[in-house]
C-alpha positions in Angstrom: -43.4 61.8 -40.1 -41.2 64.1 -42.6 -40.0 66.9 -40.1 -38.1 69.0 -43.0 -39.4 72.5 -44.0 -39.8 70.9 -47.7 -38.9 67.9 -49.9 -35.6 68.4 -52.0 -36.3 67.6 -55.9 -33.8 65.5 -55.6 -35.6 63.1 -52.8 -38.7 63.8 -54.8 -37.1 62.3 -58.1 -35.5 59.5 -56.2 -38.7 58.3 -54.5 -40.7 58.5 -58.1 -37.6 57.6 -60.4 -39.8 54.2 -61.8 -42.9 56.2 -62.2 -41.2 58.7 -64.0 -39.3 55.7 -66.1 -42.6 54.0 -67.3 -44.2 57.6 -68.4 -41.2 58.2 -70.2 -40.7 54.9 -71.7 -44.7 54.7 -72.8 -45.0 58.3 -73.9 -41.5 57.1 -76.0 -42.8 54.9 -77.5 -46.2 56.3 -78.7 -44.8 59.5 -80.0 -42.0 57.0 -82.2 -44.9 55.4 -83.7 -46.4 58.6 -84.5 -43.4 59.9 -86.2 -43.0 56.9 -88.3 -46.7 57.0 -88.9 -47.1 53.5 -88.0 -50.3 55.3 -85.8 -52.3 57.8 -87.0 -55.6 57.6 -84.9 -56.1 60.6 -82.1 -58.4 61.3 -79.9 -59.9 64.2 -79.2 -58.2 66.3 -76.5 -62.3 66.9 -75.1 -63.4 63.5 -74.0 -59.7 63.5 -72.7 -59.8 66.5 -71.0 -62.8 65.4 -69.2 -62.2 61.9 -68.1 -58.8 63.9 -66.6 -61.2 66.6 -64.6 -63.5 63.8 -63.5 -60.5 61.6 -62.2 -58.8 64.5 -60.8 -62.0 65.1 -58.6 -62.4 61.6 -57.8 -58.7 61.6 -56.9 -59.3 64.6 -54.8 -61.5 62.8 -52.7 -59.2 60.1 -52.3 -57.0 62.3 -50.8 -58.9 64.0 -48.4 -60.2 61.2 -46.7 -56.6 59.5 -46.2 -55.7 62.9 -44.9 -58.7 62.6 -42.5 -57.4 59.4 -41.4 -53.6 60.7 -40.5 -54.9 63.6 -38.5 -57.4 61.5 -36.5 -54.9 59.6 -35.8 -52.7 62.4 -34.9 -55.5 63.9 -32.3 -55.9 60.7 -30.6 -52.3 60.6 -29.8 -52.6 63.9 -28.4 -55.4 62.9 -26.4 -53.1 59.7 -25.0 -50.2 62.5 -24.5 -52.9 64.3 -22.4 -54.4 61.6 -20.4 -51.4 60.0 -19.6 -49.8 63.3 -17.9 -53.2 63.4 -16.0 -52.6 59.7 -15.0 -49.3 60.7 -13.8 -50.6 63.4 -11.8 -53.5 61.6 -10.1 -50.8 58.7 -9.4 -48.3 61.2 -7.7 -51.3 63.2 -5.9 -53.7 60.5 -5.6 -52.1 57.6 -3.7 -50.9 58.3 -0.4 -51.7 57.8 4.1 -54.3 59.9 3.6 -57.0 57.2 4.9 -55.1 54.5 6.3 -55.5 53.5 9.8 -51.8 52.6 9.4 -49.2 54.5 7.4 -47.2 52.3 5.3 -43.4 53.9 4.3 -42.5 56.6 2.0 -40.6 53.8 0.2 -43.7 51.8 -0.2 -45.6 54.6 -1.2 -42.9 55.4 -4.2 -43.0 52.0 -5.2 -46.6 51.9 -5.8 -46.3 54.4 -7.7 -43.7 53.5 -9.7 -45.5 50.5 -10.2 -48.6 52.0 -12.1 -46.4 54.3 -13.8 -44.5 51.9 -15.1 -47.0 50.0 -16.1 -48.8 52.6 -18.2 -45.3 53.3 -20.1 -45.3 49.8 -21.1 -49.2 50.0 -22.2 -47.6 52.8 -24.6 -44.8 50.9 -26.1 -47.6 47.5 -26.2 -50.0 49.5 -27.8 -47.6 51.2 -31.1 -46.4 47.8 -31.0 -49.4 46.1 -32.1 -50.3 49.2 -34.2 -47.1 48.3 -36.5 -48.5 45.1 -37.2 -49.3 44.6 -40.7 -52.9 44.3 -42.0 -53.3 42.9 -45.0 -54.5 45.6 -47.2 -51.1 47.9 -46.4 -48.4 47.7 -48.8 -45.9 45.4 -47.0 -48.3 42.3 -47.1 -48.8 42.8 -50.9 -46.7 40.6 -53.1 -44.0 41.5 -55.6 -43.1 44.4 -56.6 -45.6 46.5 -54.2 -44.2 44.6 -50.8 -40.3 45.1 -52.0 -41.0 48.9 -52.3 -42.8 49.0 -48.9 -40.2 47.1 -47.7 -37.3 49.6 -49.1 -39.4 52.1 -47.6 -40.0 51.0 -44.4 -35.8 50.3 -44.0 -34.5 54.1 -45.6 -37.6 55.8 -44.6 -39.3 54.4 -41.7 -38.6 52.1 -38.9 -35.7 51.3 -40.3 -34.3 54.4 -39.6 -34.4 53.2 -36.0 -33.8 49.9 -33.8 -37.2 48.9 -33.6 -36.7 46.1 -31.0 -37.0 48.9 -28.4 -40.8 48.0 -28.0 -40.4 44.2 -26.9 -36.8 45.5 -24.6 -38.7 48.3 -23.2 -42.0 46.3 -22.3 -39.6 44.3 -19.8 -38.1 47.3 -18.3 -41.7 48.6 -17.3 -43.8 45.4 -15.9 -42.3 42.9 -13.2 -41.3 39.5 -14.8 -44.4 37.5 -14.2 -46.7 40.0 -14.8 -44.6 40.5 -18.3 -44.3 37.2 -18.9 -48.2 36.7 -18.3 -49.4 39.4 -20.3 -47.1 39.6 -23.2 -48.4 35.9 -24.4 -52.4 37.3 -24.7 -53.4 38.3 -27.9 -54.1 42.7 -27.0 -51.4 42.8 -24.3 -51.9 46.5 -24.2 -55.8 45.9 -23.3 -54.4 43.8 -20.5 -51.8 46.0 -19.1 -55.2 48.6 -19.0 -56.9 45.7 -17.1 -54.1 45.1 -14.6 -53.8 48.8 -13.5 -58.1 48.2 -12.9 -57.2 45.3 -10.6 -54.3 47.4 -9.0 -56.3 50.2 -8.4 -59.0 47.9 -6.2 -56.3 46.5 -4.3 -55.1 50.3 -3.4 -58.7 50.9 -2.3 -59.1 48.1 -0.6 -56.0 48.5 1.4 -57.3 52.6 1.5 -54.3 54.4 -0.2 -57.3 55.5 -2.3 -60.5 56.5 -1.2 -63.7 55.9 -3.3 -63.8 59.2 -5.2 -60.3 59.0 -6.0 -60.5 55.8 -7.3 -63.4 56.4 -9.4 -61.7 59.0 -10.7 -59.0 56.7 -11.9 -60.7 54.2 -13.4 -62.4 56.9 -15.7 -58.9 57.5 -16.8 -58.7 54.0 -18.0 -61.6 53.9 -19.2 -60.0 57.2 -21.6 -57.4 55.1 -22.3 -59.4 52.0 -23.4 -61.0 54.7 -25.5 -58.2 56.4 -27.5 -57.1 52.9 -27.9 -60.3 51.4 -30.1 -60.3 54.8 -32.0 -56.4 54.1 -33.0 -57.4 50.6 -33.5 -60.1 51.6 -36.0 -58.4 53.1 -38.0 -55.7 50.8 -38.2 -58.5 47.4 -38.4 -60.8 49.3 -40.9 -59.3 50.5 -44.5 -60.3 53.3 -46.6 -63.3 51.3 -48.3 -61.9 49.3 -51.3 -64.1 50.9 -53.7 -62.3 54.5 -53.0 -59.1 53.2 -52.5 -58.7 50.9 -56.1 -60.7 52.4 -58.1 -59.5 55.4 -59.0 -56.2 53.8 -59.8 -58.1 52.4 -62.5 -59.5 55.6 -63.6 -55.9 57.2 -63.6 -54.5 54.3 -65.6 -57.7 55.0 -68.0 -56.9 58.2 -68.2 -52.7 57.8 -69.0 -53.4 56.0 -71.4 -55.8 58.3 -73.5 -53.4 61.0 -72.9 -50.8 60.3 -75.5 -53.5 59.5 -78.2 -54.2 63.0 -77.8 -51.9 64.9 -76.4 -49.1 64.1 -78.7 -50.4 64.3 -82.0 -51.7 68.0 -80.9 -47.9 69.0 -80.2 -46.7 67.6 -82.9 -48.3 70.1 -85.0 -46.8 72.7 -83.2 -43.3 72.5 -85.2 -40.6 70.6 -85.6 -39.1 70.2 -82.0 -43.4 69.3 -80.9 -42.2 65.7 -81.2 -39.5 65.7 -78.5 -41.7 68.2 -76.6 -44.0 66.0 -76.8 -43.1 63.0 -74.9 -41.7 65.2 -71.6 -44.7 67.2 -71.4 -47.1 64.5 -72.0 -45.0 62.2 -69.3 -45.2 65.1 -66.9 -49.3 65.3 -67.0 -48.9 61.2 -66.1 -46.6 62.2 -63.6 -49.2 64.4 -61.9 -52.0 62.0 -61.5 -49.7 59.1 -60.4 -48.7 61.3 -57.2 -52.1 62.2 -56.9 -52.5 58.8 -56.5 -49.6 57.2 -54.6 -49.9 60.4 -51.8 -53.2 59.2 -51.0 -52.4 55.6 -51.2 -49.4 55.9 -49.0 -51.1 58.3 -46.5 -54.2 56.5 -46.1 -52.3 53.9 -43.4 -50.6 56.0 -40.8 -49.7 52.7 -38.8 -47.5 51.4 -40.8 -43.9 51.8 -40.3 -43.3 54.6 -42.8 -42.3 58.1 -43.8 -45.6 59.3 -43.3 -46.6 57.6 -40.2 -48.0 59.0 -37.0 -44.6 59.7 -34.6 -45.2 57.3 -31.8 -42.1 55.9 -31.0 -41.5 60.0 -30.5 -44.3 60.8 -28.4 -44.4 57.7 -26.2 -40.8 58.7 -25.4 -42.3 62.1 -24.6 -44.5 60.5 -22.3 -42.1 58.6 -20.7 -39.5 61.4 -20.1 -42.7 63.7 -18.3 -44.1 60.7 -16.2 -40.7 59.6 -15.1 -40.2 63.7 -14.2 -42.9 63.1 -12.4 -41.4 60.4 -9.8 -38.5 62.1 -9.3 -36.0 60.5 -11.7 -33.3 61.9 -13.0 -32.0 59.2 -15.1 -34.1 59.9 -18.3 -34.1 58.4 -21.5 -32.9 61.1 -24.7 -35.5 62.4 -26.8 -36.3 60.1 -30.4 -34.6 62.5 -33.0 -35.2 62.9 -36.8 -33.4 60.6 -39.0 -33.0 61.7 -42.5 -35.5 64.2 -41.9 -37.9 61.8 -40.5 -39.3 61.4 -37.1 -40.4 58.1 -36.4 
C-alpha cells in the first residue's frame, strides 16, 4: 500500500518510462511520415473522438470494479483485525476455574491460553501466506516481458521491500512442533489451524475450563474467521471476469492507434512548430489511456505482493502486538514500517 501523501513526478515517470518510450517512438514516427508526405490519409477527429469517449467509459468501469475489489478486501481485513481482538478477549476472560471441580494452576491456565493465542497468530501469518501465492491470471505467472516487470515490481516495490520468509519463521514460533509439522504439509494450513482451535476448544469443555455458553460462543468466532477467510479467498481464486479485464486493452490499443491519423495532421496545420507539437501532445493523450489501463490492471489483484496490495504483513503484526498485550507480554515484536513509501 503507497503510504505517501502523493506520487512524485519523478516515481510516476520512472514507473511509466517504456509506456511513455513506445508513444513517443510511434507518434515519431507517424508525424516523420507525414512531414515527408510519404502519408497523407487522416481520419476524421469524430469517429476518433468517439471510439476515445466510448473506451474511456469502458475503461472507467474497469476501474471501478478493481477498486471494489481492493476495498473489499481491505474491510475483510478489518473485520479479521476485529474478530481477532475479540478472540483475544474471550481467550483471556473466557477460560478459567470457574467450573471445575478441581482448579488446575495459574501456570496452566496461562499456558492454555497462550496456546490458542498462539495459534490464531500463526492462522494469520498461514493465511497472507497462501494469499501471496500466485494465480495464474496475475502478472508474475505471465511470461516475458509482463512477468519481468511484475517481478521488478514485486522486488523495488513490494515484498521485496521486506524479508518475506517471516511467514514460514513465524508459523514455527506460534504452533508446537508436531502440530507445525502436521499442519504445515496440508494443502489450506490456515483452514486447519481454524480446525485445531475447534478440537481445542472441546477438550477445554470437556475438561470444564469452558462451560457450554462460553464455548458456543467461541466457536462462532471461528466460524467468523472461517468466514472472512473464503471472502479473502474469493477474491484472490476468482478474477475480474476476462471479458472486462482484456478487452478494453484492446479497445485502448484501437483507439492509440487511430489517434495519430488524426490528431497529427490537424496540428500540423496549426503552424510551423504543429509538427513537433504534434508528436508530444498526441503521445500524451496515449499516455492517458494507458494509465487508465494499467491502474486498473494492477489494482484489480490486491494479493499479490505489490505496491498496491492490501497491508497484511502490517496488520497481522498489529494483531500480534494487541493479542500478545493481551497475555501479559512485554517482549513485543516492532511495528512493520513503510519502505520507500510503501507499507507492505
Amino acid at each position: 500500500m503507497i503510504v505517501t501523501k502523493g506520487i512524485s513526478f519523478g516515481k510516476l515517470i520512472k514507473w511509466t518510462a517504456p509506456h511513455i518510450a513506445w508513444l513517443l517512438a510511434l507518434m515519431g514516427t507517424i508525424a516523420t511520415l507525414y512531414h515527408f508526405n510519404i502519408i497523407t490519409i487522416t481520419i476524421p477527429w469524430l469517429p476518433v473522438s468517439v471510439i476515445g469517449t466510448a473506451v474511456a467509459f469502458y475503461v472507467g468501469f474497469k476501474n471501478n470494479q478493481a477498486y471494489d475489489r481492493m476495498w473489499e478486501a481491505r474491510k475483510i481485513w478489518g473485520g479479521i483485525i476485529n474478530d481477532s481482538r475479540t478472540w483475544g478477549m474471550m481467550v483471556d476472560g473466557f477460560v478459567s476455574n470457574l467450573f471445575k471441580e478441581t482448579n488446575i494452576s495459574e501456570v496452566a491456565i496461562k499456558s492454555i491460553k497462550k496456546r490458542l493465542i498462539y495459534r490464531h497468530i500463526g492462522w494469520l501469518y498461514a493465511h497472507r501466506s497462501q494469499l501471496l501465492v500466485a494465480t495464474p491470471w496475475e502478472h508474475i505467472s505471465q511470461g516475458g516481458h509482463t512477468a519481468k516487470t511484475a517481478r521488478m515490481y514485486q522486488r523495488k516495490f513490494g515484498i521485496g521491500l521486506i524479508d518475506d520468509d517471516v511467514t514460514r519463521r513465524e508459523l514455527k514460533l506460534f504452533l508446537p512442533e508436531a502440530e507445525h509439522d502436521r499442519l504445515v504439509n496440508h494443502t489450506n494450513t490456515a483452514t486447519q489451524i481454524i480446525n485445531e482451535q475447534s478440537r481445542d476448544l472441546q477438550k477445554l469443555r470437556e475438561q470444564n475450563c469452558i462451560e457450554d455458553f462460553r464455548h458456543m460462543e467461541m466457536m462462532n468466532v471461528l466460524k467468523s474467521f472461517y468466514t472472512l477467510q473464503g471472502k479473502n479467498e474469493r477474491i484472490k481464486k476468482f478474477p475480474l471476469p476476462r471479458q472486462y479485464a482484456n478487452m478494453s486493452r484492446y479497445f485502448i490499443g484501437i483507439f492509440i492507434m487511430m489517434l495519430p491519423f488524426s490528431m497529427i495532421p490537424a496540428l500540423m496545420e496549426s503552424g510551423p512548430l504543429g509538427l513537433w507539437l504534434s508528436i508530444p501532445v498526441t503521445a500524451l493523450i496515449g499516455w492517458i489511456y494507458v494509465m487508465m489501463e494499467i491502474i486498473a490492471d494492477y489494482t484489480e489483484n490486491p494479493f499479490q505482493g505489490m505496491a498496491n496490495d492490501i497491508p497484511m504483513l502490517s496488520l497481522c503484526r498489529t494483531i500480534e502486538i494487541d493479542l500478545k498485550e493481551m497475555l501479559g507480554e512485554t517482549d513485543l515484536p516492532p511495528s512493520i514500517e513503510a519502505k520507500n513509501g510503501i507499507l507492505m
